[in-house]
N, C-alpha and C positions, 0 to 999 in steps of 0.2 A: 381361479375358483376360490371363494371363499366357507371356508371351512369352520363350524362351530368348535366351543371346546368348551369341556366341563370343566367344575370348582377344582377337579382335582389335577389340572392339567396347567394350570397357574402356577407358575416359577416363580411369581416378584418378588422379589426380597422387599419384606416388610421390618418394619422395628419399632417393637411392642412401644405402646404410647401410654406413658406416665402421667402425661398431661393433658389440659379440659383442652378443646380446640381453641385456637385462637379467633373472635369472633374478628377480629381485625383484617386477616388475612384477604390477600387480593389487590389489584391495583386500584379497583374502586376507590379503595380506601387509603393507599400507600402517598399519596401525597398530602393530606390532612384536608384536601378540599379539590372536588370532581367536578369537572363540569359539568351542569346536565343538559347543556341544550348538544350534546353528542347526540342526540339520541332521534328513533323517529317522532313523527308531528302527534304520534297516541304520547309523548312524553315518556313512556315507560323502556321502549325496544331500544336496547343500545346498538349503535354505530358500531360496525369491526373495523367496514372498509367501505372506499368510494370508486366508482366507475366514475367516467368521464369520458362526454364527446361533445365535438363542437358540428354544428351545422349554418351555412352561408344562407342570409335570412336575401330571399328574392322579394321586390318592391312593387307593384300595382302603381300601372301612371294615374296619374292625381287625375280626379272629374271636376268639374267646372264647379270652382265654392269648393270642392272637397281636397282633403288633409289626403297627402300620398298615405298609403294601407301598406300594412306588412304583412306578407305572406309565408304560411309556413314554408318550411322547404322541402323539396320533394326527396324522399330517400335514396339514394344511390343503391342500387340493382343490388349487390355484391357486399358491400359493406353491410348493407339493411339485413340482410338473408343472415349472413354470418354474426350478427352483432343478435337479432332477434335468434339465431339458433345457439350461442353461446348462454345467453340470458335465461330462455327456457330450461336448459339445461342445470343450469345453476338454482335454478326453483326444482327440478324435479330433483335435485342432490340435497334438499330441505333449505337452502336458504333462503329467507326473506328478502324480499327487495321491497324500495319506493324511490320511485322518481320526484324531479323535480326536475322541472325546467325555468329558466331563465334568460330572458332575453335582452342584448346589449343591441348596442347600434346596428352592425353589419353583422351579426351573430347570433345565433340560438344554442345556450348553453343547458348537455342535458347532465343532470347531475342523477347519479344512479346507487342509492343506499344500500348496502351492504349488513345482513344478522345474521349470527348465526345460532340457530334456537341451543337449548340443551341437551339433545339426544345427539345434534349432530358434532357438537363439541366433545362430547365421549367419545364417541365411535371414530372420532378423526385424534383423539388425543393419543388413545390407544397404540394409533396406526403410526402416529409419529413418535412415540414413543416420548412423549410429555413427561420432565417431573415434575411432582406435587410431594407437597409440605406431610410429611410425619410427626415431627417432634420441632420445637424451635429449642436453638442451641445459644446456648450465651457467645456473644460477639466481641473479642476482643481485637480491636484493630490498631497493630501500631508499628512501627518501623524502624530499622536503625538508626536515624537522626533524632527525631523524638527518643529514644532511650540515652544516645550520648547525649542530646545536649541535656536530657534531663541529669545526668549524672556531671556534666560540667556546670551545673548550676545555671545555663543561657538560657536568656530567653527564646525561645520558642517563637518567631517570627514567622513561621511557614504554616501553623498550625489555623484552623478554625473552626468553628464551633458550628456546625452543616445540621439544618433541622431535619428532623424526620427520618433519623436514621432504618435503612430497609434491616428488617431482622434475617439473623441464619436459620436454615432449618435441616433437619437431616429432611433427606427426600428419596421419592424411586419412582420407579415407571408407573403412568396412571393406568388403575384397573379398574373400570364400572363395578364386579364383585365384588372391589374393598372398598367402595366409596365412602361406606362411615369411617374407614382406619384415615382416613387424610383429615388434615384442617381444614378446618371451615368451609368441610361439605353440606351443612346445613344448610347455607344460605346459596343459591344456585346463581344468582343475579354478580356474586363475585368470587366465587372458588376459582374460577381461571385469570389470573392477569391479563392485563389486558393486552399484553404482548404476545401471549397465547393463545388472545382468540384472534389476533391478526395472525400469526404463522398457521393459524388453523384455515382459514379462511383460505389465507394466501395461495395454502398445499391446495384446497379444491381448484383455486381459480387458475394455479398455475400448470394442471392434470387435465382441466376439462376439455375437450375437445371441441372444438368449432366446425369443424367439414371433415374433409378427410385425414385421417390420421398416416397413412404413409406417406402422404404428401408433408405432412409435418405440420400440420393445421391444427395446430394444439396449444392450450397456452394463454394467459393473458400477457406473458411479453409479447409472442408476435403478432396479437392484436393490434399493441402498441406499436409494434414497427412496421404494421402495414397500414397506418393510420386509421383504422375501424376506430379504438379509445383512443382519446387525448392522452388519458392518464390514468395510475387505477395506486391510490395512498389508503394507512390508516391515517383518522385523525390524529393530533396534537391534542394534549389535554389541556386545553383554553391558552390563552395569552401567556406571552413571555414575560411582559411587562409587569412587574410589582406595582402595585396601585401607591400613589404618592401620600394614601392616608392610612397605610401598612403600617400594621403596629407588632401583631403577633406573630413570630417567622413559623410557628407549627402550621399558620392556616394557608401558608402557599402550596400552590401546588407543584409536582413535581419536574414541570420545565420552569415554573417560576423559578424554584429554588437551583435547578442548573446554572440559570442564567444569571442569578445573583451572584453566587459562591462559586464559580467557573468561569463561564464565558465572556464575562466583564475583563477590561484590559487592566483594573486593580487588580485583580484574584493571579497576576502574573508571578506571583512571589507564594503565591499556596499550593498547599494541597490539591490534588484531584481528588474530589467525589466518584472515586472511581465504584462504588457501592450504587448509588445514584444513576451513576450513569449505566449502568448495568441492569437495571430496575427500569428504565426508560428506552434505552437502546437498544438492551442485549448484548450478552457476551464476546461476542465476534468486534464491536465497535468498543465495547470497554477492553478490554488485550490490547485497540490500537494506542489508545490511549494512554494508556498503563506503558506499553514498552518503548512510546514516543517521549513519554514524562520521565523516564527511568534513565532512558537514550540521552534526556537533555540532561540531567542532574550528572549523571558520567561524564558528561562533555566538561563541563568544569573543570577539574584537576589538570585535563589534557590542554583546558587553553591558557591555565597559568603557567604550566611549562611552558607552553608552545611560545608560552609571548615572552617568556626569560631566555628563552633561544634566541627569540629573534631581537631583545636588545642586548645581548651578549656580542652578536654579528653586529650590532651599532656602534658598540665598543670597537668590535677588530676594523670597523671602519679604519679609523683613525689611527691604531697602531698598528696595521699589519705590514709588516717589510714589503713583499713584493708590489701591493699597492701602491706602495709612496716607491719603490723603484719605476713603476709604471709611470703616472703621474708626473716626476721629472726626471725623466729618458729624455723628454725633448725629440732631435732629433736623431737619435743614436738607432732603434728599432724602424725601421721602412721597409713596412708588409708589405707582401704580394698583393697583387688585385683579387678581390673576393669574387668575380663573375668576370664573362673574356672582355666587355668591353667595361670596366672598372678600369680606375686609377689607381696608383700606389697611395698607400696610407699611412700617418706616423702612429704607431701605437699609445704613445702618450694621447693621442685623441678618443682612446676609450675610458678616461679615466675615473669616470664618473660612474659609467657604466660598469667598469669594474669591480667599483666599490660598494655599486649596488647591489651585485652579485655577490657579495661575502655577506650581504645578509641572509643570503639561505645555502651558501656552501661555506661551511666552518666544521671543526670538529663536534662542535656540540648540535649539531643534527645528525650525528652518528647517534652520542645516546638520546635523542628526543625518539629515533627511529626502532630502536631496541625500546624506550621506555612506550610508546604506540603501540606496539605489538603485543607484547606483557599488556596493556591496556586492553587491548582488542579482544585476548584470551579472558582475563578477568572480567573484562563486562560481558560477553555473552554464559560466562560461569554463573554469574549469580543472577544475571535473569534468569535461565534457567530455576535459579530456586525459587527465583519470586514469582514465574508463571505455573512454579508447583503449587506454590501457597494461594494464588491467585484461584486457581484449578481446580483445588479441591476446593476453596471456600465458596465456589459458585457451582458446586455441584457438575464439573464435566471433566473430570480425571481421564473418564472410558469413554469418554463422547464419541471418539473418530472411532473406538477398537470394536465396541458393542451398540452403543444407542442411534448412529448415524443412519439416517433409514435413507435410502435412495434418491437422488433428485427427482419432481416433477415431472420434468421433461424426459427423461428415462423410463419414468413408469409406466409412461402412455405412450410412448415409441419402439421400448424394448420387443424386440420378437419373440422371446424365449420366455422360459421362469425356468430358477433352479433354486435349491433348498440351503437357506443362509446355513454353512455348517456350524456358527456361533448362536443363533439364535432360535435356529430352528424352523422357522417362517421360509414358504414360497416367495420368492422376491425376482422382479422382472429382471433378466441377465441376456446382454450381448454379447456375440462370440469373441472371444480375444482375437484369432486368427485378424478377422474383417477389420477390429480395432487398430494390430500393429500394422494392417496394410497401409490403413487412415493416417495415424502417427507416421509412418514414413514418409507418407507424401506431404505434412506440416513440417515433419524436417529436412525435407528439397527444400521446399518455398524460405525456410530459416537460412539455406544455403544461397540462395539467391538471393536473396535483402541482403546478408554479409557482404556479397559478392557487390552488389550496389553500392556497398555502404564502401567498401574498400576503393571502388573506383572514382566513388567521388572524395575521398581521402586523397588518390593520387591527382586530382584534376587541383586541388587546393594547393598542393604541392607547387604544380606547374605555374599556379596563378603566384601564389609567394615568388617565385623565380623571374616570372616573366614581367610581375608589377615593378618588381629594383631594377632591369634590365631598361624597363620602358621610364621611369624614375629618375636613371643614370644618366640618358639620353637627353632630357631634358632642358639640360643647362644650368637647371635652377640651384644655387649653390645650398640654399638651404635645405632644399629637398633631398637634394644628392649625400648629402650628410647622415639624412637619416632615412635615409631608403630602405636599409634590411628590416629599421625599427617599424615602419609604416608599413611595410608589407609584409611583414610577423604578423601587427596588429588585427588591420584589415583582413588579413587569413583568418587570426581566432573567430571573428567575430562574423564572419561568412559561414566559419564548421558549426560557430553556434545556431547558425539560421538552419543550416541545412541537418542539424539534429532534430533540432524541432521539428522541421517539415516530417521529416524520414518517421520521425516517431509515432504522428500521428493517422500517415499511412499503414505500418507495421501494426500496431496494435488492432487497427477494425480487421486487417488479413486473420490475424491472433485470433481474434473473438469467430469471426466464423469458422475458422479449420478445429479449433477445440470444442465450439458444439458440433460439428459436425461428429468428431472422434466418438462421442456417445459416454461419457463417463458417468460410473454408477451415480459418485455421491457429489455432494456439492465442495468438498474437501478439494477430492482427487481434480474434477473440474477445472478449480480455481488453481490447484497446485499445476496442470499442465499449462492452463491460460499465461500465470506467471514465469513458471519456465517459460516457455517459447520467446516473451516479450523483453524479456532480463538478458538470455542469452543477445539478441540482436540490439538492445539498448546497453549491453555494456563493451558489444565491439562501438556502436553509435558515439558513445560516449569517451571510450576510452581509447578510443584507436588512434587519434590525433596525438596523446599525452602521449602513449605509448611511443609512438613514430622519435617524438623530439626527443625523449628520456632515452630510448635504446639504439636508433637508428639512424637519427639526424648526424650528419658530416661523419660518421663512421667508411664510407666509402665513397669519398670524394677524389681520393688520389692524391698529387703533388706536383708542382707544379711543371709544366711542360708533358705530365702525363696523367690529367686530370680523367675522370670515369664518368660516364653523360648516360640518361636515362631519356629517351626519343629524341636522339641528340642535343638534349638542352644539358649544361653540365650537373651533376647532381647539387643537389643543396648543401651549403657549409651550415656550422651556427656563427650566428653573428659573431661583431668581436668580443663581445661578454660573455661566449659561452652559453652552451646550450641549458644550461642549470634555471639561469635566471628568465630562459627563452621557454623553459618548462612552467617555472612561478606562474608567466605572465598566463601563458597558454589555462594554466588549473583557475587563476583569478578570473579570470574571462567566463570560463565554461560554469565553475561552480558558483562564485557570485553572479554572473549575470543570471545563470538561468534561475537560481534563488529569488533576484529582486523580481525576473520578469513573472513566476509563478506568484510571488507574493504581492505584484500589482495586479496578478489578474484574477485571485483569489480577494482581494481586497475591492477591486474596483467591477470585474463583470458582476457577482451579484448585486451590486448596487443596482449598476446599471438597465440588467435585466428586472429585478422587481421592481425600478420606475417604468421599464418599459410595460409591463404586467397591469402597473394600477394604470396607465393610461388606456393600454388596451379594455382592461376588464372594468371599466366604471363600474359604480354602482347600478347596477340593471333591475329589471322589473321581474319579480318572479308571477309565472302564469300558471293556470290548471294543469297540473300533470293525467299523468294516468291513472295515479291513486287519489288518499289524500293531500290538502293543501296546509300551510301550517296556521297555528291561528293567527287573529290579525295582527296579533303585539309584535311578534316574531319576526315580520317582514319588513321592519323599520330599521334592522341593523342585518350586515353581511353574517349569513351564515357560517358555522368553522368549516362545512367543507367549501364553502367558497372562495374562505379568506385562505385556506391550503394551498384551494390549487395553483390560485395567487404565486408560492411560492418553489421557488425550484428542485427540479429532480435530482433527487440524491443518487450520485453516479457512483458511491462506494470505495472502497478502501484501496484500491489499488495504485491509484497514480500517486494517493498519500504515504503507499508503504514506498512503492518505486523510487519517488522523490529521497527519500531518509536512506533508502538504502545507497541508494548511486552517491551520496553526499559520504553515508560512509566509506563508500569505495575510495570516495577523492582526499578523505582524511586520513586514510590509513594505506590505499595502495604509493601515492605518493607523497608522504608527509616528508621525509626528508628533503624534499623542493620546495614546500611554503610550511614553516612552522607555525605561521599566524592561521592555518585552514581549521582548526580546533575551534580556535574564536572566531569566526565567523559562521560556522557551522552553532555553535552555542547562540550566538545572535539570533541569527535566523529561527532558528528554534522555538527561542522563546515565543518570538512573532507567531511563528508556526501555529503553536496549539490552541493560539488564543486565537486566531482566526480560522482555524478548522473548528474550535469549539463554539464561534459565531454560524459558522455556517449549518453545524447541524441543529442548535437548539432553535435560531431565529431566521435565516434564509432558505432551508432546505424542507420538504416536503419527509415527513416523518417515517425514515427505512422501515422495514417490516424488519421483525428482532429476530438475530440469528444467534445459535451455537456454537462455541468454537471452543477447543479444547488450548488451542496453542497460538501461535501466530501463523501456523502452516508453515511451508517451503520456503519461508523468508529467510526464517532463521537458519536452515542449511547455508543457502543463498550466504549470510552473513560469515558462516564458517570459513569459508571457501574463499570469501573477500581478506578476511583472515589470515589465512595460508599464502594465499595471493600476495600479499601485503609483505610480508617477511623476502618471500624470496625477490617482489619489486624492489624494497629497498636495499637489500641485501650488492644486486646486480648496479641501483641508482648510487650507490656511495662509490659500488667499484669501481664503475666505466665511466659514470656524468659526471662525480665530484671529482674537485682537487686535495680532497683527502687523503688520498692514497701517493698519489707521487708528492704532494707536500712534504708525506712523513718519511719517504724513500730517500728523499734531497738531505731532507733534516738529517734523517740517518749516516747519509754519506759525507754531507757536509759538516759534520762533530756537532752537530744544532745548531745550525744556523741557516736563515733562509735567502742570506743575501746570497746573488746571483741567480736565484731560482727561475726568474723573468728568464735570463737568455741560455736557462739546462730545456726551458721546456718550446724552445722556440730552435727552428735548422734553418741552413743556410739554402734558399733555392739552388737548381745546376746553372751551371755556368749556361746551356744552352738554350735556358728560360729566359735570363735575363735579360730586358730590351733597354738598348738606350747604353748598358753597358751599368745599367741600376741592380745594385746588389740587395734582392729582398729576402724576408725570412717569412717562415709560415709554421704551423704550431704542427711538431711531430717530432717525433726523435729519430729523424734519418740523416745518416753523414750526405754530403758532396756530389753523391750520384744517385741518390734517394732508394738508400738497402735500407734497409731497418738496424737500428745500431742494440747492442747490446742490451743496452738498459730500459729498452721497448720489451724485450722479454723475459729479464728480470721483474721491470713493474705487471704484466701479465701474468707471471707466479705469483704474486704477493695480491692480484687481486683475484682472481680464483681459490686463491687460498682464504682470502676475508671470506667470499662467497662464501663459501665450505663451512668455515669455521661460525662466522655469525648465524646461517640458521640452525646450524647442530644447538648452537647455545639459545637461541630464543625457543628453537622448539623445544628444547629440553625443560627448560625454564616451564616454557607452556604446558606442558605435559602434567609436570609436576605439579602445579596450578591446578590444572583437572583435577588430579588425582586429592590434592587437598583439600579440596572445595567437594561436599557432597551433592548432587545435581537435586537432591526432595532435601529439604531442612530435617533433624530428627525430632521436632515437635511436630510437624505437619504426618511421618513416617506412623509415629506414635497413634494419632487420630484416625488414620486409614487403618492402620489394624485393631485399632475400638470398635468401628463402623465393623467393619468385618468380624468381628466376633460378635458383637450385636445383633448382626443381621443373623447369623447362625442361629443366635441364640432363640430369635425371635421365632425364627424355622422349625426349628425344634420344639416348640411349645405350641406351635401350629397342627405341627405333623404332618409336615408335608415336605420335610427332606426325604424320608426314605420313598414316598410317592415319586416326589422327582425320580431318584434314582431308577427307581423298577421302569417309570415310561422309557427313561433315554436307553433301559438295558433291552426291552420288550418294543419299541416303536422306532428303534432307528430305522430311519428310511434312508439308503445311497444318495448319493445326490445324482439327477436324472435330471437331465436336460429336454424341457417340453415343449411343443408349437404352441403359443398364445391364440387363445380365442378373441376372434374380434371382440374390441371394446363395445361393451354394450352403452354405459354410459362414463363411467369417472375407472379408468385403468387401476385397480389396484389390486396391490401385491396380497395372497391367500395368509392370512394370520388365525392364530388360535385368539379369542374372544369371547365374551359372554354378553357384551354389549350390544345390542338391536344393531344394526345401522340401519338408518331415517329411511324413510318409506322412499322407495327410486322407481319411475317407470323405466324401461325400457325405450332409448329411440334410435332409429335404425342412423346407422351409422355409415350406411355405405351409398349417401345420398350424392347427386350429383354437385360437382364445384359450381359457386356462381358462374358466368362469364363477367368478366371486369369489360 
């Protein structure tokens, strides 16, 4: 039920205005030059948004002399009903439409324009809670590398000179009764951005109902997924492309100017236009940007260490004792057989292998490991301050706490309404109870992907085992040689496939069990969607690494009394050790799946928009249902044509997923590949410049969202974090030979000669065949007890455990505590605004009004049955604003039949 309210029932914080309105204000105007064939065929009615649908054009057999005839196509029963009763609906909620059709070969494409007038742009600004411009604020943008190097006298390489900078402004919730206190209310053709009138838009299209609404017939996404719309975009503001006889950079517009000074593979060494992009995209995509660009510049420092580690491990190549005791042993060491039907082997025939293993087990991946984690702590410290400054400068500090108004799909599904206790407003509410029922059974199904995922974990196991087995059998001497290595390999790169597969099963389960759950805001939404998919994509991912780093040959036995898992023996590590069997396994998993997203990021959209302009030629447009355009206009591809051209923007998800799982792989196990910094920086850079191609010139133009933060990611990142310390903590103790190296050293006065035969035992007599005396790596006497110094070195590595995370977390703590999470010039400016806003209250007089309503008008909060939707589901707000003229249409009409 929607409920009026007087002048004196208005709470917005306003702040008194010193200054004339900005006539500038607007996206109309924000790029220095607007397209105008956005608009409809009168020239004047601008574009918000496009519908989209295709229909299969049926042929008439040709008459004797006559040309085969194209025939309209007959409307599908069910789609027609629902596509015409969506449509009507949308005029009766005040939006304009015009069609346009267009017809290709085997196709009738109908294209459906999208306005939305000015009374309906109030009354839905209100609702969502829109800010607009009060005052504009001098803009000072700059960072800590531009201050040092300007104070080291360098030059400035990263810097440019971005036209058309978007101005700040203080801002607050739009109110139809203050319309003269905003900017550049005068002019009505551009007071709202143009990102504002697509999230306007968007909220109707994606609230209105189509059939029936407990069937969940709501919505223009599941129009789109029941194929009724092809598609439903705002436009792009004209071409990407800078014209070759550009001279003045003020007159581009503003995807020109992205795509000059960003998304070009020069601009790899600049700045982000994250201003720009935020002006164009909205906040929700500028944040990804920002903490992707922030993420890569971090990555630096960590991959100059990483790579003096690993030629510091180049060096112990070559001078480490026990290597060169390995090496020429000859034939003094002859191991046991590594599986039952294996041969004896000389240990000097790992030699190579060995020495490829001390590039990532040496001492100095003890501190890369301590220095990563300190690393890990300090970058997500000072993002944090920088998505405080980021926050407040884009006006969404309070975003999630006060201004987030409800999803779409909640508004018009919810059964209930209950009374926002922060806001005040009747807003649609579902029962928690029925919620955590939902959420239980999304986290069964997260139980059972695990449970999948584990099993084919142990089926790759058995395949490594049984491929050397079948290997050994062969004869082939070369093969035989490197059997464990060939069947290590071939495993990685099988768990790689069967990640991929698994992932993109799990994620469509994801997406339906989280709409299903009913969440208010699109926040909470995305925060459970992520949970659910992060949980099962970081056992997917990491459960392989895990296995080799903690579990691999820990319970193999000895021989004559080895321990079998479905009677196959359990798995040893090679004879390199399981360290460099970790390297290979992380190189595999993180670089490949790197190159494979980054060729299919580089090469399917190619491929698709060639597929698109083949499909979509340039076609004939025909009479629609309204006006046609004039005739000038039909000699070049319209922009919504030339859009739909390009592909749907599937959102920030697999981009944040990607970065995040990559951090997982550089910091949960960096003491196994100290080179994952550098490659993770590599990749990176690739990264933005090809996600900044896809959104400004391949992708179909997102509708702009609000986002206060990165969301759940950054917990997500904590946790990876934490995780990290106590992985390497247990990876130096148990995987490396750091710790019995320095045991030996200790016992041996410093020296490592002999180390080779402290850490190798003699088989039992009862093992050996042939009367062959072999050894195998473990420290147990003659009858295989466990000798002394197997539980002395167990004290010493429990005790590192112990000791190394008391010290990094301590370190880390203090970190926090150092590092303020808001900068104190940004602290300073939030308490200006807020005193400001007081002040401006106060000279209103309508603080103490407030007060007497909330003291005289509390209302309990009271849980109510929702009345059927009459037409557009919305939540009861206080307002003074009309909303646009609405019939009534009945809503409890019968479903097509399909």
């Amino acid at each position: 039920m929607v409920k009026k309210k007087g002048e004196g029932d208005d709470s917005a914080t306003l702040i008194a205005m010193e200054s004339q309105p900005d006539k500038n204000y607007g996206s109309l105007n924000v790029g220095g030059q607007m397209s105008t064939r956005n608009v409809f065929s009168n020239g004047i009615t601008q574009i918000d948004f496009v519908l989209v649908w295709e229909d299969s054009l049926t042929h008439s057999s040709p008459k004797d002399g006559q040309a085969e005839d194209k025939v309209s196509p007959a409307p599908h029963d069910a789609h027609w009903k629902w596509r015409e009763n969506f449509l009507s609906r949308l005029q009766a909620a005040g939006i304009q439409l015009e069609k346009r059709v267009v017809e290709e070969e085997k196709t009738q494409i109908t294209y459906v324009l999208l306005s939305a007038p000015w009374s309906v742009l109030c009354y839905y600004a209100e609702e969502i809670s829109l800010r607009v411009p009060l005052q504009v604020v001098p803009l000072d943008i700059s960072n800590w590398t531009e201050k040092l190097l300007e104070k080291l006298s360098i030059p400035n390489l990263m810097a440019q000179d971005v036209p058309n900078q978007p101005a700040d402004f203080y801002t607050c919730q739009f109110r139809t009764n203050k319309l003269e206190r905003f900017l550049g209310s005068d002019n009505k053709d551009t007071f709202f951005k143009n990102t504002q009138r697509h999230q306007i838009v968007y909220e109707i299209l994606a609230r209105t109902p189509y059939g029936v609404v407990k069937r969940g017939e709501v919505g223009i996404d599941r129009l789109i997924s029941e194929k009724i719309f092809s598609a439903a975009y705002p436009l792009h503001e004209g071409p990407y492309k800078v014209p070759k006889d550009h001279v003045d950079p003020q007159s581009l517009s503003l995807r020109q100017i992205l795509h000059q000074y960003w998304a070009r593979w020069a601009c790899w060494k600049k700045y982000q236009p994250l201003d720009h992009m935020r002006e164009y995209f909205g906040e929700k995509i500028a944040l990804y940007f920002a903490w992707l660009g922030f993420y890569t510049g971090w990555l630096l420092p960590a991959a100059v260490v990483g790579t003096v580690v690993f030629l510091f491990g180049i060096w112990l190549m070559v001078t480490d004792v026990p290597a060169n005791e390995i090496c020429n042993s000859g034939d003094t060491y002859i191991m046991c057989p590594l599986c039952n039907i294996c041969s004896y082997w000389n240990l000097s025939s790992i030699c190579i292998t060995y020495k490829a293993g001390l590039l990532f087990d040496h001492g100095g991946t003890v501190f890369f490991s301590i220095f990563m984690s300190l690393w890990a702590v300090t970058f997500l410290e000072y993002w944090k301050r920088t998505n405080a400054v980021l926050a407040h400068r884009w006006d969404c500090s309070e975003f999630e706490e006060v201004e987030e108004r409800p999803r779409p799909e909640f508004t018009a599904m919810a059964p209930m309404t209950l009374r926002n206790p922060v806001t005040g407003a009747e807003e649609p509410y579902f029962p928690e109870s029925k919620r955590f029922n939902r959420t239980i059974t999304g986290c069964m199904v997260i139980i059972i992907m695990i449970t999948v995922v584990l099993v084919f974990l142990i089926a790759i196991i058995l395949y490594r085992t049984i491929l050397s087995i079948i290997i050994y059998r062969s004869q082939n001497a070369f093969f035989i040689f490197s059997a464990g290595r060939i069947a290590s390999l071939t495993g990685s790169v099988l768990n790689l496939v069967v990640i991929l597969l698994l992932s993109r099963v799990y994620t469509y389960l994801a997406q339906v069990l989280t709409r299903w759950e009913m969440h208010r805001t699109q926040t909470k939404y995305e925060d459970a969607f992520i949970l659910k998919v992060f949980i099962f994509q970081f056992v997917n991912f990491y459960s392989s690494p895990v296995y080799i780093a903690f579990f691999k040959g820990r319970f193999v036995g000895y021989p004559g009394k080895y321990h079998t898992l479905l009677g196959i023996r359990n798995e040893d590590c090679g004879p390199g050790g399981c360290l460099i069997e970790l390297a290979q396994e992380l190189l595999v998993i993180m670089v490949g799946k790197q190159v494979i997203n980054n060729v299919q990021e580089f090469m399917v959209p190619k491929l698709k928009s060639w597929w698109y302009k083949r499909k979509f030629h340039s076609g004939k447009e025909v009479d629609g249902n309204l006006e046609v355009p004039e005739e000038g206009q039909q000699q070049s591809t319209m922009p919504w044509e030339t859009d739909y051209k390009l592909l749907l923007c599937e959102g920030l998800f697999n981009e944040y997923l990607e970065m995040v799982l990559q951090f997982g792989f550089i910091t949960i196990f960096v003491a196994a590949c100290p080179l994952a910094p550098l490659f993770a920086l590599l990749n990176n850079w690739v990264e933005i410049r090809l996600d900044a191609q896809k959104f400004v010139c391949q992708y179909q133009r997102p509708v702009a969202e609000r986002a206060q933060d990165i969301g759940i990611w950054f917990n997500i990142l904590q946790v990876i974090t934490h995780l990290a310390v106590i992985s390497n903590a247990f990876l130096i103790a148990f995987t490396s030979d750091f710790l019995p190296r320095l045991y030996y050293r200790y016992t041996a006065e410093g020296s490592l000669k002999g180390y080779v035969n402290f850490t190798l035992s003699i088989a039992p007599s009862s093992f050996n065949q042939n009367h062959t005396q072999c050894r195998y790596r473990g420290l147990r006497d003659h009858k295989g007890h466990l000798l002394p110094e197997y539980f002395h070195l167990l004290a010493i590595r429990l005790a590192f455990v112990i000791i190394f995370e008391h010290v990094v977390f301590f370190i880390g703590h203090m970190i926090d505590m150092m590092v303020p999470d808001i900068p104190e010039e940004v602290e300073i400016k939030i308490k200006r605004e807020h005193y400001m806003a007081k002040e401006a209250l106060a000279e209103n007089q309508s603080l103490g009004m407030k007060v007497v309503l909330e003291e005289t008008e509390k209302v309990a909060p009271e849980l109510r049955r929702r009345r059927k939707p009459e037409l557009l589901a919305s939540p009861t707000r206080d307002s003074d604003s009309p909303p646009p003229l609405l019939s009534p249409i009945p809503e409890d009409q019968r479903r097509p039949s399909l």
